[in-house]
N, C-alpha and C positions, 0 to 999 in steps of 0.2 A: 504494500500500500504506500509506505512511505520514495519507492521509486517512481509508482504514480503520480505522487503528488510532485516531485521533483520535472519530471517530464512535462506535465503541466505548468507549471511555472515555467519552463524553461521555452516553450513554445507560447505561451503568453508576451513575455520578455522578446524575443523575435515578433510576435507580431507587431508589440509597442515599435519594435524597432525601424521595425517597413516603415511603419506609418508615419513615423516621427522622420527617416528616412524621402520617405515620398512627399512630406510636408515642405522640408527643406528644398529639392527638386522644385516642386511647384513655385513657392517663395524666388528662387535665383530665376526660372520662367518667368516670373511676372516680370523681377526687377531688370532684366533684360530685353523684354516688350517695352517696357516703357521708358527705356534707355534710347530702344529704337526708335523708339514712337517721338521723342522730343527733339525738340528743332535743334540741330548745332549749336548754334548761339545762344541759348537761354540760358545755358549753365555758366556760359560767361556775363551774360548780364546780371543773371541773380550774385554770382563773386560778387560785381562790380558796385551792387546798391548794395550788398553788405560791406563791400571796403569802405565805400563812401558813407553808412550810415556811424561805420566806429570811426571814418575819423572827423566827421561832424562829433561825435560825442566827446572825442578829445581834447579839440578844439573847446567846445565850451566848458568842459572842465579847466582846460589853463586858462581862460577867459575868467572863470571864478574863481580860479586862486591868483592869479595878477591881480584881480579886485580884492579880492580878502586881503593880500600880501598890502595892498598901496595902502587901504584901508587903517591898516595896522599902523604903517607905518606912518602915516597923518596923524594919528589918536582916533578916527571914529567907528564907531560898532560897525561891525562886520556887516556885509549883504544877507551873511546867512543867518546870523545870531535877529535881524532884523524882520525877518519872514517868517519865523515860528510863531 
């Protein structure tokens, strides 16, 4: 009984494994159709408004510390101590 139960699990274990197997297959098919399926160029524009969107972020962070910094260094309360 107890090689039954063994044998069972063990082709239980193989099926999870097709399946989990066949899952991944399908998965790398999609992401390869829709690799094809997208224009050339979008994957370069989508880069191009992510680079531009960090370094717009950048830019106004030193924006905000050149202002905190002058700030300081005048005597008057910060921009940001002034907005909470």
């Amino acid at each position: 009984m107890c090689t039954e139960n063994i044998e069972q699990e063990a082709r239980e274990a193989m099926a999870q494994q097709r399946q989990q197997e066949e899952h991944l297959k399908q998965s790398m098919l999609s992401r390869s159709e829709a690799e094809v399926n997208t224009p050339p160029g979008s994957h370069i524009a989508e880069e191009a408004r992510e680079l531009m969107i960090e370094q717009r972020q950048q830019e106004e962070q030193l924006q905000q510390s050149m202002l905190s910094r002058s700030a300081a260094e005048v005597g008057l309360p910060s921009a940001e101590s002034s907005q909470d």
